[in-house]
C-alpha positions as CSV (number, residue, x, y, z in Angstrom):
1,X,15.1,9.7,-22.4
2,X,13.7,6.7,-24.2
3,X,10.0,7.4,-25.0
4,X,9.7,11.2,-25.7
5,X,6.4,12.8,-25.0
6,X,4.6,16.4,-25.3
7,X,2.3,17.4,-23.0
8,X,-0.5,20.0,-23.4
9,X,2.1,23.0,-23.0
10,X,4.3,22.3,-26.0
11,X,7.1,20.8,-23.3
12,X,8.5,16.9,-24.2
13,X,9.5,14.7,-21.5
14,X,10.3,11.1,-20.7
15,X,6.7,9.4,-20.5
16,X,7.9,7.3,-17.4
17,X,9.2,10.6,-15.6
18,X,6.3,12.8,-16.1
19,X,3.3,10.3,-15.2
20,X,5.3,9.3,-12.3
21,X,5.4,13.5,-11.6
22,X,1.5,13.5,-12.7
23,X,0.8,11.4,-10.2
24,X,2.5,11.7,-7.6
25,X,1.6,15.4,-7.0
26,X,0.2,16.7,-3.8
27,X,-2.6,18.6,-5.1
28,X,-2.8,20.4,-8.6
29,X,0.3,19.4,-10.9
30,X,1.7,21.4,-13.2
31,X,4.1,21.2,-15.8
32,X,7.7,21.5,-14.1
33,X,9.1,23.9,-17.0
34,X,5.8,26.4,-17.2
35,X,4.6,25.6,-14.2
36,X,1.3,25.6,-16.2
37,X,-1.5,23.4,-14.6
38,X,-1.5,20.2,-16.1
39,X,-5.0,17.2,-16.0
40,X,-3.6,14.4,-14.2
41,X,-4.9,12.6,-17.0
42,X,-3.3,15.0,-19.8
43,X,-2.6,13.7,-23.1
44,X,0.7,12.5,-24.0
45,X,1.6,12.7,-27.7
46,X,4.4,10.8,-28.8
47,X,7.5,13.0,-29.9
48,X,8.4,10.9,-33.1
49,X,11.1,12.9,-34.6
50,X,12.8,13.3,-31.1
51,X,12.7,9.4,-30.6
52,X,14.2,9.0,-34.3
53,X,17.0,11.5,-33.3
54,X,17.5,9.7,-30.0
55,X,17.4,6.2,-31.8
56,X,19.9,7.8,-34.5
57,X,22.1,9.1,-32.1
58,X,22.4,5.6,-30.1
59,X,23.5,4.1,-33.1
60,X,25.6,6.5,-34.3
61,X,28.3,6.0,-30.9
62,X,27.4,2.5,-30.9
63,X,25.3,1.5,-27.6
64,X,21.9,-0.6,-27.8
65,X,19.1,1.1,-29.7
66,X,16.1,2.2,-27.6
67,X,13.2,0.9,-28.9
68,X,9.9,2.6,-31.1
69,X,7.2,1.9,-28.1
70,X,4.6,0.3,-28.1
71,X,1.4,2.4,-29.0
72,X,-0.9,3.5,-25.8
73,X,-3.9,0.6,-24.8
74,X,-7.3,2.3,-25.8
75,X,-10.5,1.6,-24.1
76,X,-11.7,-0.3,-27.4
77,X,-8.4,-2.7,-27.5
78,X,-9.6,-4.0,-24.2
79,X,-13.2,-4.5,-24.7
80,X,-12.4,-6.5,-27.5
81,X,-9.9,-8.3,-25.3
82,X,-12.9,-9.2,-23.4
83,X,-15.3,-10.0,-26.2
84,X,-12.5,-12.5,-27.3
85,X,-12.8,-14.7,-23.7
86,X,-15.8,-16.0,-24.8
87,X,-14.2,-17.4,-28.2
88,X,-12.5,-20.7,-26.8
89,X,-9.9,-20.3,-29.4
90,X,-9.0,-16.7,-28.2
91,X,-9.8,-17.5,-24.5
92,X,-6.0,-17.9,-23.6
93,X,-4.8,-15.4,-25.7
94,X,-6.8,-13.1,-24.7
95,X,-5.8,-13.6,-21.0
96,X,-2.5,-13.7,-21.5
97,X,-2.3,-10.4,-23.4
98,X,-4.2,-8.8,-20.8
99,X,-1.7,-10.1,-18.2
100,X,0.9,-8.7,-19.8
101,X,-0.9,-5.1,-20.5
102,X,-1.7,-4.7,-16.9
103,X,1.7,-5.3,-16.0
104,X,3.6,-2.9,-18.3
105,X,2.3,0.4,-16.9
106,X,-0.4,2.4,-14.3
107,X,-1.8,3.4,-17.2
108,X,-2.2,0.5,-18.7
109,X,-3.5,-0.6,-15.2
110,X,-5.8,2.3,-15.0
111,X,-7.4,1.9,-18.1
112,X,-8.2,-1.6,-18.0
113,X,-9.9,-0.7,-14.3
114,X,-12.4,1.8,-16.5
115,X,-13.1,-0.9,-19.6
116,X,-14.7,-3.1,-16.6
117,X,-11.7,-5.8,-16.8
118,X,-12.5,-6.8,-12.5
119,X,-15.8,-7.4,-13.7
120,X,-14.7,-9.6,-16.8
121,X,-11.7,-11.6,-14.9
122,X,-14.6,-12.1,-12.0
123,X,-16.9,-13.9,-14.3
124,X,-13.9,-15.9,-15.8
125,X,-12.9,-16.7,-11.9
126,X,-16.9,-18.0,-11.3
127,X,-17.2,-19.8,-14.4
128,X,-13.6,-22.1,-13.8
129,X,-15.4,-22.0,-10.1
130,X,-18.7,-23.7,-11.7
131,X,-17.4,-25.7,-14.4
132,X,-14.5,-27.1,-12.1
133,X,-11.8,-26.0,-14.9
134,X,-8.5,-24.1,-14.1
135,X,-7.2,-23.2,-17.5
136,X,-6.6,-19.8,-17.4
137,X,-7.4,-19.6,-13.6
138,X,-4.3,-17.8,-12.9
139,X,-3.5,-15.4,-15.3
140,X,-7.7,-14.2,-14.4
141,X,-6.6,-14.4,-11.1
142,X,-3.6,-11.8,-11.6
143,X,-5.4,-9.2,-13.5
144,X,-8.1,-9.2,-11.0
145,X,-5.6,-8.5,-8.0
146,X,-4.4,-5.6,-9.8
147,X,-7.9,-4.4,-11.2
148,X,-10.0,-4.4,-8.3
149,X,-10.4,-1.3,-6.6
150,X,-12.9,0.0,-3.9
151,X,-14.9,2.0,-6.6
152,X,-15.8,-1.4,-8.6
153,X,-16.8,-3.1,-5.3
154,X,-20.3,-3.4,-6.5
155,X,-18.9,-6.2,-8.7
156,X,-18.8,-8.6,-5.7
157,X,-21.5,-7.5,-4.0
158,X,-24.1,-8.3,-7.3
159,X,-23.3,-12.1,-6.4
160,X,-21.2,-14.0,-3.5
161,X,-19.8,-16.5,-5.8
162,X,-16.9,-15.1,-5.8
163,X,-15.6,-16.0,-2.5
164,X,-16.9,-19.3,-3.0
165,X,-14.5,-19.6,-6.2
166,X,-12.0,-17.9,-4.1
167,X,-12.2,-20.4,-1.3
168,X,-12.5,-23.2,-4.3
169,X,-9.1,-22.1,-5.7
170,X,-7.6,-22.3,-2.1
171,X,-8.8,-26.0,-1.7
172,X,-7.1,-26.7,-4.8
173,X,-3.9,-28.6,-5.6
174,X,-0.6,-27.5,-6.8
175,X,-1.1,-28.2,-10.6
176,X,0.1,-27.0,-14.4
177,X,-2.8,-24.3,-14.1
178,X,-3.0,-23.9,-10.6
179,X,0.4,-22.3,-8.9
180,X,1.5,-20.9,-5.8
181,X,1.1,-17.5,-7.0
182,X,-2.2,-18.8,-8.5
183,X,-3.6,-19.0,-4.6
184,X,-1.3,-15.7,-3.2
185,X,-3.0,-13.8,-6.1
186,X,-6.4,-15.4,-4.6
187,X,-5.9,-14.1,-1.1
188,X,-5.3,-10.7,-2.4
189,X,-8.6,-10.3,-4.0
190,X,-9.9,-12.0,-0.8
191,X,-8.4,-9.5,1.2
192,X,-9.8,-6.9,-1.1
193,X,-13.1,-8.4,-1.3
194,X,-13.9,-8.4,2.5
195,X,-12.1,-5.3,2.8
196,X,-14.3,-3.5,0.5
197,X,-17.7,-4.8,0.8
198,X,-20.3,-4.6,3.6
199,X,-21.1,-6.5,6.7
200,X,-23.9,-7.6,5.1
201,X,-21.3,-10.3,3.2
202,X,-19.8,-10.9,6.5
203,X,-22.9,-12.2,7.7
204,X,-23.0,-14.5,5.0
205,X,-19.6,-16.6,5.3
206,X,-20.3,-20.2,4.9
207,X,-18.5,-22.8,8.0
208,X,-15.9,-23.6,5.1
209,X,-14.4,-20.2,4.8
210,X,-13.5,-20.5,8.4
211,X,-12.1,-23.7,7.7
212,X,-10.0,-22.9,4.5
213,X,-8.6,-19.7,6.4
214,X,-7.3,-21.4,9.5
215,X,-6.2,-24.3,7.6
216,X,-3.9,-21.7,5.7
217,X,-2.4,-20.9,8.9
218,X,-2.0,-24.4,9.9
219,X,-0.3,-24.9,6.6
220,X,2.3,-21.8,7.4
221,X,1.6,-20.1,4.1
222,X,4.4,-17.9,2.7
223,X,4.8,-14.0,4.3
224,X,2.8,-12.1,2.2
225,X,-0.2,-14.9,1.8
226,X,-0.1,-14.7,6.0
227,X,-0.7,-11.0,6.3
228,X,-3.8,-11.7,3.5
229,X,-4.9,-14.3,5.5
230,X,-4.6,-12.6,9.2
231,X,-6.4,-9.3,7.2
232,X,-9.0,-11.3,6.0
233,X,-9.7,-12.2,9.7
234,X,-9.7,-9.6,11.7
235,X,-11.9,-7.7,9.2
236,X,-14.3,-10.9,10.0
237,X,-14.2,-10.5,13.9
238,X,-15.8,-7.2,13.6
239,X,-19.1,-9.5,13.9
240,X,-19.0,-11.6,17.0
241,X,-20.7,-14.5,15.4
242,X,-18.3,-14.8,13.4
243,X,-15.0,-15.0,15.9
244,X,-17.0,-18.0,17.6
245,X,-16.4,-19.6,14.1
246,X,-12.8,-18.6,13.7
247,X,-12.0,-20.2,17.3
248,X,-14.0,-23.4,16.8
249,X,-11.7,-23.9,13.3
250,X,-8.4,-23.9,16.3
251,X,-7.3,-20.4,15.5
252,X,-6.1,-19.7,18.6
253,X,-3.9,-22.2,18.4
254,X,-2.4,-21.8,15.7
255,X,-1.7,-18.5,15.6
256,X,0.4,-18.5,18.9
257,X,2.2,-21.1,17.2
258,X,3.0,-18.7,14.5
259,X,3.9,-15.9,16.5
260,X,6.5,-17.8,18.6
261,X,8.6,-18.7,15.3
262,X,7.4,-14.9,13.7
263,X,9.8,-12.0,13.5
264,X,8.0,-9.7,11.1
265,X,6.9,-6.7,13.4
266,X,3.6,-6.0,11.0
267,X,3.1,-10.0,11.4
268,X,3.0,-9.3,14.5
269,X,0.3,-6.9,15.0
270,X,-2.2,-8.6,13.0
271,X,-2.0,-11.8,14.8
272,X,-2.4,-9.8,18.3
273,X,-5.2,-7.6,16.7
274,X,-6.7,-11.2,15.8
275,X,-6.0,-12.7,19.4
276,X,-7.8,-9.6,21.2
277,X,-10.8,-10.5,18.8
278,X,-11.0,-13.6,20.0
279,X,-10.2,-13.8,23.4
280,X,-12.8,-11.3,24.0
281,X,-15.0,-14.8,23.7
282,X,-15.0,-17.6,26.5
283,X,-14.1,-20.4,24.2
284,X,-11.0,-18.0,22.4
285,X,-10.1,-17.6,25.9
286,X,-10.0,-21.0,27.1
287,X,-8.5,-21.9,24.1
288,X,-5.5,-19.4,24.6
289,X,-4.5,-20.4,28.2
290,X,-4.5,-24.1,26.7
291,X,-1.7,-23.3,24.9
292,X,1.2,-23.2,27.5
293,X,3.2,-20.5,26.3
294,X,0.1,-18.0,25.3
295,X,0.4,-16.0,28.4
296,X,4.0,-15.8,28.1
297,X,4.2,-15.0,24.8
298,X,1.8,-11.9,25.1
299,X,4.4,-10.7,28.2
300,X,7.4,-10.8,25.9
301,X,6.5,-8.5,23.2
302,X,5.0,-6.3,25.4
303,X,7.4,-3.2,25.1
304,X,9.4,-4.9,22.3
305,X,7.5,-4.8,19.1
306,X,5.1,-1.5,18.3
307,X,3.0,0.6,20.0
308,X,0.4,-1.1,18.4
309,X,1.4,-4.4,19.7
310,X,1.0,-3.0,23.5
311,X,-2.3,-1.4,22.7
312,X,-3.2,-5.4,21.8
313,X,-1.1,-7.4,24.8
314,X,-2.9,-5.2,27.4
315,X,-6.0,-5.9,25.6
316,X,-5.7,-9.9,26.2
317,X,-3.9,-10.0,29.0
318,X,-7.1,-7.2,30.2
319,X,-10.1,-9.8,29.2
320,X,-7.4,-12.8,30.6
321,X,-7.4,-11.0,33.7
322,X,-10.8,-10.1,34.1
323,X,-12.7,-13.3,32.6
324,X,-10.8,-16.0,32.9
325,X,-8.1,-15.3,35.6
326,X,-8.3,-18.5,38.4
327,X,-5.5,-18.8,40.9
328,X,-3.3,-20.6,38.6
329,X,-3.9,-18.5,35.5
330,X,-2.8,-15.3,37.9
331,X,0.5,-17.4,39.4
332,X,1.0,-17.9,36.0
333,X,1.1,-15.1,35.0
334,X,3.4,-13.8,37.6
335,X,5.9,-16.6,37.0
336,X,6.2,-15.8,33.2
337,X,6.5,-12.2,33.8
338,X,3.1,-10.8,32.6
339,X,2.8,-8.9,35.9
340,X,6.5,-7.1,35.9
341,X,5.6,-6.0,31.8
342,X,2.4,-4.5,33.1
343,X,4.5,-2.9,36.1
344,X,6.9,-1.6,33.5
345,X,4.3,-0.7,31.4
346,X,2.8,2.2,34.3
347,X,6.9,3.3,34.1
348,X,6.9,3.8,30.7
349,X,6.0,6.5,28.4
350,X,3.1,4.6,26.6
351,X,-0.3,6.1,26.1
352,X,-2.2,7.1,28.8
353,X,-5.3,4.5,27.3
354,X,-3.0,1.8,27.2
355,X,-1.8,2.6,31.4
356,X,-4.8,2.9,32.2
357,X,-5.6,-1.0,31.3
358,X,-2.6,-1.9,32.6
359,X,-3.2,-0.5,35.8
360,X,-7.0,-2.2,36.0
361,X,-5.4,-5.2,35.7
362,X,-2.9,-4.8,38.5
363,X,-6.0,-3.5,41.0
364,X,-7.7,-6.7,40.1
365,X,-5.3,-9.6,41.6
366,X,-4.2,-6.9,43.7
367,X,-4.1,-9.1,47.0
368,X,-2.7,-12.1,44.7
369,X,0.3,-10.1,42.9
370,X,1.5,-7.3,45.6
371,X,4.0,-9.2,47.0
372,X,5.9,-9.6,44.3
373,X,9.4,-7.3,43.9
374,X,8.3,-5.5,40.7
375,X,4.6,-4.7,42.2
376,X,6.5,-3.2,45.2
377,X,8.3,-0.9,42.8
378,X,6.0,0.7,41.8
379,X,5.2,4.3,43.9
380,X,1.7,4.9,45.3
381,X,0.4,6.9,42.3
382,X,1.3,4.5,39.4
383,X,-0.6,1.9,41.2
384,X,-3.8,3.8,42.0
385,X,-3.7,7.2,40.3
């Protein structure tokens, strides 16, 4: 025990131990020695004279002293903190304190998300957008990755500037201010961002965004930036304007590219969630059966990645099939075994949904695909019940 608090029911505990218990409970939490209900936001009081005892104790035998902790951040603390932003003097003090605070605990955390600190780091985010300054760019951009919740989303949705900063920061070079994990922390809120508002923001994405996003790809950002970026994407195809965009920027491309060098399975299923998106479209389609090994990549994880992976394959190689399939798109695709995963895939014991596709796309190059050994194998009833 090293920072000994007492709840509402006269019990002490670690304070790490029982907010982890407080907030992990299923439904109404109680204290584990009464069993008394407890407020997931109960009061802990610091046990001095326990801590003394424990700090006594420690010394007594000889091993390192646990420290007096740090008092608990109030609601006040942090609206000064962001009263001082606009002091240039306690500008980067200010941010840097808050940095730190937001790190050390949920609570801390917590609080600073009721004090309004998304909406504070937002306007210091804009304003380094506007004035073309990055002092301090990062450690706003930290705090509001971890401040930024669904329930403040009104915050971006008062003023789009925000992605434009967001996209500004992305654009940006490597630099004393600007760092790697200056533009990771900027996809996250991205991510968030999209996530969180309407499609009414969606509509409004500028030609650059599309730009900045694939370019990211084309740049082979680092694993956790990817899935950002490939979230950030799909949430964007749910308009169709928009997936015209995204393919016109080379998406396609690129993101077959990724996936043939790719060996996260999560990876994975984004970037075939994104491909059915935009092959659903002529030009995404064209695109893909440009690239010479789309087709066959889509065959090979077919039954080797997720569930979730299938549900997508069948999905492209579906609008392939029924769109875009010429003579030499439907050899191909029995040369490079797109035609025996679809066979296997009526053997298997995947969902009915995802059979059912596979089995469409059989009956449609039926006369050009039953010849082959694996179509043979299959009984009368996979192929037409």
């Amino acid at each position: 025990m090293t920072d000994p608090v007492t709840v509402t029911t006269g019990i002490t505990y670690d304070r790490q131990s029982i907010e982890h218990w407080l907030l992990t409970a299923e439904d109404v939490a109680t204290c584990p020695v009464t069993k008394q209900p407890l407020p997931r936001d109960s009061d802990l009081t610091q046990n001095h004279t326990l801590r003394r005892l424990i700090q006594a104790w420690c010394t007594n035998i000889g091993i390192a002293r646990i420290p007096t902790p740090k008092p608990t951040l109030s609601l006040s603390l942090v609206l000064k903190l962001h009263r001082d932003l606009k002091v240039p003097e306690r500008y980067m003090m200010s941010l840097n304190t808050m940095e730190k605070l937001v790190n050390e605990s949920e609570k801390n955390r917590k609080c600073m998300i009721e004090a309004g600190t998304a909406k504070a780091m937002t306007k210091v985010v804009i304003r380094c957008f506007k004035e073309g300054k990055s002092i301090g760019l990062d450690e706003a951009m930290r705090i509001l990755s971890l401040t930024l919740t669904p329930e403040n989303k009104d915050i971006v949705e008062e003023s789009s500037d925000i992605i434009d900063a967001i996209i500004w920061v992305l654009k940006c070079k490597i630099d004393a201010y600007i760092l790697v994990r200056t533009k990771t922390n900027a996809i996250l809120v991205l991510t968030m961002v999209i996530e969180f508002t309407s499609s009414s923001l969606l509509e409004r994405l500028k030609p650059e965004f599309y730009k900045v996003m694939v370019n990211l790809l084309r740049d082979k950002v680092a694993d956790m930036a990817l899935k950002g970026v490939l979230r950030v994407l799909v949430e964007a195809c749910s308009l169709g304007q928009n997936r015209m965009k995204i393919v016109e920027n080379g998406a396609v491309t690129e993101l077959v590219e990724i996936e043939m060098e790719n060996t996260d399975k999560h990876v994975t299923e984004l970037i075939f969630c994104l491909l059915g998106h935009l092959c659903s479209c002529a030009n995404g389609r064209e695109e893909f059966l440009n690239h010479a090994g789309g087709i066959a990549l889509v065959a090979e994880r077919i039954l080797r990645v997720s569930d979730t992976t299938d549900d997508h394959a069948i999905q492209i190689l579906g609008s392939i099939a029924r769109f875009s399939a010429t003579n030499l798109v439907s050899n191909e695709m029995l040369k490079v075994g797109a035609v025996s995963k679809l066979c296997m895939v009526l053997q298997s014991d995947c969902a009915s949904h995802v059979k059912k596709r596979a089995r469409e796309i059989l009956r449609l190059h039926n006369n050009a695909w039953r010849g082959s050994p694996c179509y043979c194998s299959l009984s009368h009833n996979q192929r037409w019940s």
